[in-house]
C-alpha atoms as an extended CHARMM CRD file, in Angstrom:
* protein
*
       111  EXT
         1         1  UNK       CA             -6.7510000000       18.5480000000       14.9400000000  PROA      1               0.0000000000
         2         2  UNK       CA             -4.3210000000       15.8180000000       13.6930000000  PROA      2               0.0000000000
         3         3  UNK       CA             -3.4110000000       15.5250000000       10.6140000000  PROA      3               0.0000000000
         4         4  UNK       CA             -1.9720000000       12.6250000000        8.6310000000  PROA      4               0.0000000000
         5         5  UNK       CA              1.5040000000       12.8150000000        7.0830000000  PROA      5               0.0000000000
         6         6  UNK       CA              1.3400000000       14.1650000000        3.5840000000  PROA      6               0.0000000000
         7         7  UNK       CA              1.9530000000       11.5620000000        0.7840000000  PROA      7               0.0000000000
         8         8  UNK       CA              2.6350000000       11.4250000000       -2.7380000000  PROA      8               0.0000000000
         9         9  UNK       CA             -0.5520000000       10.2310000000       -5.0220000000  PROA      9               0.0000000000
        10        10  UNK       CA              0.4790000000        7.7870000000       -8.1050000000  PROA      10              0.0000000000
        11        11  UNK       CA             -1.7050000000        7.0330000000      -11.3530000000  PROA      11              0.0000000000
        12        12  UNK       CA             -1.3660000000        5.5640000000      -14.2170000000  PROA      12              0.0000000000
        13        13  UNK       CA             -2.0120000000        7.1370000000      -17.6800000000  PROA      13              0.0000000000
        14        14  UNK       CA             -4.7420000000        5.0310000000      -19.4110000000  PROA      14              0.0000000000
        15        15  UNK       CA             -5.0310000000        5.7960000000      -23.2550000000  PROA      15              0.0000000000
        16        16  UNK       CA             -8.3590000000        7.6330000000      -23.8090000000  PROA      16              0.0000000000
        17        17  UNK       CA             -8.0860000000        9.1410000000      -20.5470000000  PROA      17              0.0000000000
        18        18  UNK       CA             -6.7420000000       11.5010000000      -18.3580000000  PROA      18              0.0000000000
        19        19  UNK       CA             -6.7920000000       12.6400000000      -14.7270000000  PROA      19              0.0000000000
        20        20  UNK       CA             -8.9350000000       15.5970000000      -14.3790000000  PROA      20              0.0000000000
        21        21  UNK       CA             -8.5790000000       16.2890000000      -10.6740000000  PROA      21              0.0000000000
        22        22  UNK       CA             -7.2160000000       14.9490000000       -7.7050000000  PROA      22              0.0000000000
        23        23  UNK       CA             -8.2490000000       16.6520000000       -4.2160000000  PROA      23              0.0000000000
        24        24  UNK       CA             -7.6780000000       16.3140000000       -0.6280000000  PROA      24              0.0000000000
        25        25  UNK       CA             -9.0260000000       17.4260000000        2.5410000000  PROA      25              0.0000000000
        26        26  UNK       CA             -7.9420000000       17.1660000000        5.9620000000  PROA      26              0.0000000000
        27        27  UNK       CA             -9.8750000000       15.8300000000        8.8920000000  PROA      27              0.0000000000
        28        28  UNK       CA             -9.1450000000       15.0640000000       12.5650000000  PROA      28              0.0000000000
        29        29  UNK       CA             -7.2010000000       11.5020000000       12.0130000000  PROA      29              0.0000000000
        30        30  UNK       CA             -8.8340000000       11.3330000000        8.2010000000  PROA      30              0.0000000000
        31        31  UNK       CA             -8.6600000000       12.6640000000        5.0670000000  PROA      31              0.0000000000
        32        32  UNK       CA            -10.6020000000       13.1260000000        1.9230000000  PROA      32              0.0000000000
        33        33  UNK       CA             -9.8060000000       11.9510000000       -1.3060000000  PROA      33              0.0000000000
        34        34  UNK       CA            -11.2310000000       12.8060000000       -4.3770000000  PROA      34              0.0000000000
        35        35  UNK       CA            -10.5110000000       11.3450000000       -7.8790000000  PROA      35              0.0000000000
        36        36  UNK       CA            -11.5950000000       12.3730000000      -10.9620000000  PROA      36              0.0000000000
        37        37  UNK       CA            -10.9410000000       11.2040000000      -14.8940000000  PROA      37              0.0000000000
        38        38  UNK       CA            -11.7840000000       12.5440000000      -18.1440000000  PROA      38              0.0000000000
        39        39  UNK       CA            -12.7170000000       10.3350000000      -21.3580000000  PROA      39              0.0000000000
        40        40  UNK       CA            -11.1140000000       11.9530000000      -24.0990000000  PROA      40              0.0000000000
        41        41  UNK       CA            -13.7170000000       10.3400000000      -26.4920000000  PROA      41              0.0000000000
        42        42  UNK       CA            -17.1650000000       11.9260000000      -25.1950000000  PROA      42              0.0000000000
        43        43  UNK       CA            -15.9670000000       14.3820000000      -22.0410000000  PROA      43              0.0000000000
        44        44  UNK       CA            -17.3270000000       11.8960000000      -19.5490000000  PROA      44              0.0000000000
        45        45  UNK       CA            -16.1130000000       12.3510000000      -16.0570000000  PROA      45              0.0000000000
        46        46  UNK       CA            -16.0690000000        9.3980000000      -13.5330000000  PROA      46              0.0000000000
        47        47  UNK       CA            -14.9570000000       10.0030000000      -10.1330000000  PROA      47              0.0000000000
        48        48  UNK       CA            -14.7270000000        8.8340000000       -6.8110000000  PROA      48              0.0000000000
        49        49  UNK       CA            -14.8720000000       10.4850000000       -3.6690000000  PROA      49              0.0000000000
        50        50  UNK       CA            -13.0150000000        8.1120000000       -0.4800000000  PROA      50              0.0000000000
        51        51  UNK       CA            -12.1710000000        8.9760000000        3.0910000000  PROA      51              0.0000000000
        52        52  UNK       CA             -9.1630000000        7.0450000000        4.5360000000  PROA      52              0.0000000000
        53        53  UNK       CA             -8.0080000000        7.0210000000        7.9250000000  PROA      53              0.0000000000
        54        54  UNK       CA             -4.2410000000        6.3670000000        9.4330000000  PROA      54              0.0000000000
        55        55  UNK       CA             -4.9340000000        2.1790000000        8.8020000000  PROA      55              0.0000000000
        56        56  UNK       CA             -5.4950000000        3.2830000000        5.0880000000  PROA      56              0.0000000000
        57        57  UNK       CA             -8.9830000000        1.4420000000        5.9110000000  PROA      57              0.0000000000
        58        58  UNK       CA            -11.4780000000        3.7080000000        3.5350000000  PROA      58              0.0000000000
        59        59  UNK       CA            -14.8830000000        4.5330000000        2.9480000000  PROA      59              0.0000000000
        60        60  UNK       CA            -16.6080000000        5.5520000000       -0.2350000000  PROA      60              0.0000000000
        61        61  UNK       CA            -18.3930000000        8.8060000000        0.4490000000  PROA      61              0.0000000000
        62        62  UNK       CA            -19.5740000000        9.0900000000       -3.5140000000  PROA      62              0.0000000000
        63        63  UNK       CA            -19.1960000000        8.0170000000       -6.9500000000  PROA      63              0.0000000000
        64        64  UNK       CA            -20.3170000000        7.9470000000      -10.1970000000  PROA      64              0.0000000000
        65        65  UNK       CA            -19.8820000000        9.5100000000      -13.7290000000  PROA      65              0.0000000000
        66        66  UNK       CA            -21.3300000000       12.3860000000      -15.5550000000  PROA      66              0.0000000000
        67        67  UNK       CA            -20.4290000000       16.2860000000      -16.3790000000  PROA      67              0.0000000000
        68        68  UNK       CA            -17.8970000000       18.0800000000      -15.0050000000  PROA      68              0.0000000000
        69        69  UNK       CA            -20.5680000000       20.1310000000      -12.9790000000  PROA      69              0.0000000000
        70        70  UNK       CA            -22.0490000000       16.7930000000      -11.6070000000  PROA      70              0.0000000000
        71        71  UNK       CA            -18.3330000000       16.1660000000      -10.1830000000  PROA      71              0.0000000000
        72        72  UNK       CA            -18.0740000000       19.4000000000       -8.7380000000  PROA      72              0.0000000000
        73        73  UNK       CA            -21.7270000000       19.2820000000       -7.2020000000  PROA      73              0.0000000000
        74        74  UNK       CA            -20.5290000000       15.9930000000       -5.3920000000  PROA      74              0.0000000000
        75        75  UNK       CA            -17.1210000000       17.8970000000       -3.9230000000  PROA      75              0.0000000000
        76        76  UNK       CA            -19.0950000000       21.5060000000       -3.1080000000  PROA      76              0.0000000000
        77        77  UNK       CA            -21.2670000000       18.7850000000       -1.1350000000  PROA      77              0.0000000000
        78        78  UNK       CA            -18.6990000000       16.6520000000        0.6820000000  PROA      78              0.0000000000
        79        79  UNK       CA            -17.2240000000       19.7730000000        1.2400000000  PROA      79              0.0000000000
        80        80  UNK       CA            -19.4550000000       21.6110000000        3.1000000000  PROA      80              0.0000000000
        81        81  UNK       CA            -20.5730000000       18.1410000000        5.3060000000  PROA      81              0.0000000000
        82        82  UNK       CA            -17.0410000000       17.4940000000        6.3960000000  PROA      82              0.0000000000
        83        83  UNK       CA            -14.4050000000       20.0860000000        5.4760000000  PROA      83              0.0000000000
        84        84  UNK       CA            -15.8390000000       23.1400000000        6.0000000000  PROA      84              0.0000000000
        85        85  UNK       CA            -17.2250000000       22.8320000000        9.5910000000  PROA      85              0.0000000000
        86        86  UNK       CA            -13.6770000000       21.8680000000       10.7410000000  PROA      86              0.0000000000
        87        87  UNK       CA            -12.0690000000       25.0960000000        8.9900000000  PROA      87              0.0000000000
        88        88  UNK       CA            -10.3470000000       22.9090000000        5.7300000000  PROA      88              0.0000000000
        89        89  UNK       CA            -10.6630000000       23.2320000000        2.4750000000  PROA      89              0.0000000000
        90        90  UNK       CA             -9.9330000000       20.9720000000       -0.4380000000  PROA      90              0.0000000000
        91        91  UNK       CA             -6.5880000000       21.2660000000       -1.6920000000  PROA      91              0.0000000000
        92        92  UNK       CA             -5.9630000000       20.2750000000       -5.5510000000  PROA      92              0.0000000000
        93        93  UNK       CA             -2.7760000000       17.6690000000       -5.7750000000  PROA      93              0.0000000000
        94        94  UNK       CA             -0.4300000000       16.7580000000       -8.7940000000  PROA      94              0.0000000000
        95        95  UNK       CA              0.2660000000       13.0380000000       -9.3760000000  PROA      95              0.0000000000
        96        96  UNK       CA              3.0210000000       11.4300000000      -10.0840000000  PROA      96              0.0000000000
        97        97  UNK       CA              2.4770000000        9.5510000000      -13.3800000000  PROA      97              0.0000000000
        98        98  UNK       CA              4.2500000000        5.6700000000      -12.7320000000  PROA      98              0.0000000000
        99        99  UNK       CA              4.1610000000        5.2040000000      -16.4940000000  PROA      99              0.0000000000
       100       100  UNK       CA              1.2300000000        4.6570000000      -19.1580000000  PROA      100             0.0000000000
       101       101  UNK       CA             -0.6560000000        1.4780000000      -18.3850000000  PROA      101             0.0000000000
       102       102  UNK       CA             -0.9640000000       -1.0950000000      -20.5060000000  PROA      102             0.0000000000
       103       103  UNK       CA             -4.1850000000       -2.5270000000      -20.8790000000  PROA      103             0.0000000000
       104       104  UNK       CA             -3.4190000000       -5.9800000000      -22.2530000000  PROA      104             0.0000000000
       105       105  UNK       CA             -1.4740000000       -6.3870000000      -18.7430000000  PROA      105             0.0000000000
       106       106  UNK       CA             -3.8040000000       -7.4230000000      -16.1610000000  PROA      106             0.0000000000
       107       107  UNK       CA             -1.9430000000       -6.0870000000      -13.0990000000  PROA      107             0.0000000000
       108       108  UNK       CA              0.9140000000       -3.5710000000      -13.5470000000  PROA      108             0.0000000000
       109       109  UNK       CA              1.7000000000       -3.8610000000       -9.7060000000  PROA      109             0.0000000000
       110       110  UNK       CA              4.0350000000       -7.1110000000      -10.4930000000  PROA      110             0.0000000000
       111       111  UNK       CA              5.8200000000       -5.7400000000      -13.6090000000  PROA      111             0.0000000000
């Protein structure tokens, strides 16, 4: 199996939210991505689940919001379909945190 080059994940922090996990899986010349934030207000979880290949061209595999359960559902899932019948797991990652956005700043990427 070949697997791409590990790389760094960067977010940033959002008042009212927070990351609540980031996970990765490996597949032949892929990998798995999943994202996951909490709202501090009412313990909402939206996530997104992406496969992206070595041309960083993804695919959304799922997304949505709800419990923390829901979230975990969706990964067990994904899991099972495309990690597990390759021998890979999903691996939990720590971001990097670029800074705490600012929401009254459209695009942070040209600060």
């Amino acid at each position: 199996m070949q697997r791409l080059p590990e790389q760094d994940i960067y977010v940033y922090k959002t008042p009212g939210e927070e990351v609540h996990k980031i996970l990765v899986g490996d597949l032949d010349q892929k990998r798995l991505k999943a994202f996951s934030k909490v709202d501090v207000t009412n313990e909402q979880i939206t996530y997104k689940i992406i496969a992206e290949d070595a041309n960083k061209k993804t695919e959304v595999l799922a997304e949505g919001t709800g419990s923390p359960a829901d979230f975990e559902k969706e990964v067990t899932r994904l899991g099972q379909q495309y990690l597990e019948p390759v021998g890979e797991n999903w691996r939990e990652i720590q971001p990097k945190v670029m800074k705490v956005f600012d929401p009254n700043h459209l695009c942070p990427k040209y600060e």
